[in-house]
C-alpha positions, 0 to 999 in steps of 0.5 A, a space after each residue: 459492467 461491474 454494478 457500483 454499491 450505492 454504500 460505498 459510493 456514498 461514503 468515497 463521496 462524503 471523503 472526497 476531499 482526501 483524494 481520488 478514492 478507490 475501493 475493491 473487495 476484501 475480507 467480505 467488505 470493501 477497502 478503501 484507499 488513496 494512491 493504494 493505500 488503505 485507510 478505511 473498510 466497509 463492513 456491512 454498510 458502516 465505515 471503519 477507519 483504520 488506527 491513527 493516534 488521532 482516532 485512537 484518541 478519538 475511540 478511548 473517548 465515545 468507545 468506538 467499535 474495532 473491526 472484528 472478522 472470522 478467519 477459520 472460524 476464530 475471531 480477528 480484532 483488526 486495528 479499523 473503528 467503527 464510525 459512529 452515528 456521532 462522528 457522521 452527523 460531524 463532517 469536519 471531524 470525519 474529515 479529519 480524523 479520515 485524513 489522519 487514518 490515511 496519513 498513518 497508513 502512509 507512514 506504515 506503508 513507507 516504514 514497510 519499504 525501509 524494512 524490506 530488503 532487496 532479496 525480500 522483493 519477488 524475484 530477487 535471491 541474496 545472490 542478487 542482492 549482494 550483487 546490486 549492493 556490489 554496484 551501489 544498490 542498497 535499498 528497496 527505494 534506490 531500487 524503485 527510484 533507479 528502474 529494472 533498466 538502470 539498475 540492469 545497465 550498472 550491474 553489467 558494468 560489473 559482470 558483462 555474462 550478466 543476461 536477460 534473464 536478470 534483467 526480467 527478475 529484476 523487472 519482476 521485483 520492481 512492479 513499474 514498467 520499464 523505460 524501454 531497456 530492450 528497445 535500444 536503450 542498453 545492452 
């Protein structure tokens, strides 16, 4: 059984009011994150949260510390601050300013999907999505909200030599499993 640190454990209590936090190993440090979106890093035993206007703000006032990390021996400057013993001994504040991290790295994280083209999922060729776009899939979202399975079903409306194969790649680049396509459910 994986041994939990009692640092990271401490501060996913102090923020549990945001949700159901969950943390894992990266960079050396733990990233924090609600329904797997990061919002904060822990560093060698400090808090780091991640750029938001409201902490930017925040920062440029008490000069908070960015996350700086070695990658091939250069430093990186992250967009994380250091929480400082300020902001622990005011719980409201931390609260809220965590709140506004996470807030941001869901903003970003929904731009990301807008951006993303079809072809730019795994699996998934320009071929193929000038296919889906033939059949009203135009958008990484529509994708997600349609499944693998419905998405398969309407482009063998269109081309019935249309295989399992397609199927499984689009599967592949959908990441959620699907609604029991294979079982009864189309072909």
């Amino acid at each position: 059984m994986k041994k939990n640190n009692p640092v990271v454990e401490q501060f996913k209590a102090q923020l549990a009011a945001l949700g159901k936090i969950e943390s894992r190993t990266q960079f050396g440090g733990y990233a924090l994150a609600v329904e797997k979106v990061v919002f904060a890093y822990i560093n060698e035993d400090a808090l780091y949260l991640r750029a938001s206007e409201a902490l930017q703000h925040y920062a440029a006032q008490r000069l908070l510390e960015p996350l700086i990390y070695r990658k091939r021996g250069m430093p990186v400057t992250l967009s994380y601050y250091k929480v400082d013993k300020q902001l622990w001994q005011d719980a409201d504040q931390l609260l809220r300013l965590s709140a506004s991290s996470l807030s941001a790295a869901r903003a970003e994280a929904a731009n990301r999907l807008v951006l993303l083209r079809l072809k730019d999922l795994p699996n998934l060729s320009l071929r193929m999505e000038l296919m889906l776009h033939k059949v009203g899939i135009n958008s990484v979202r529509l994708l997600y909200e349609m499944g693998s399975c419905q998405s398969w079903l309407k482009l063998r409306t269109v081309n019935k030599d249309i295989g399992l194969k397609t199927l499984l790649a689009l599967e592949g680049a959908h990441f959620r499993p699907s609604s029991g396509c294979l079982a009864g459910g189309g072909a």
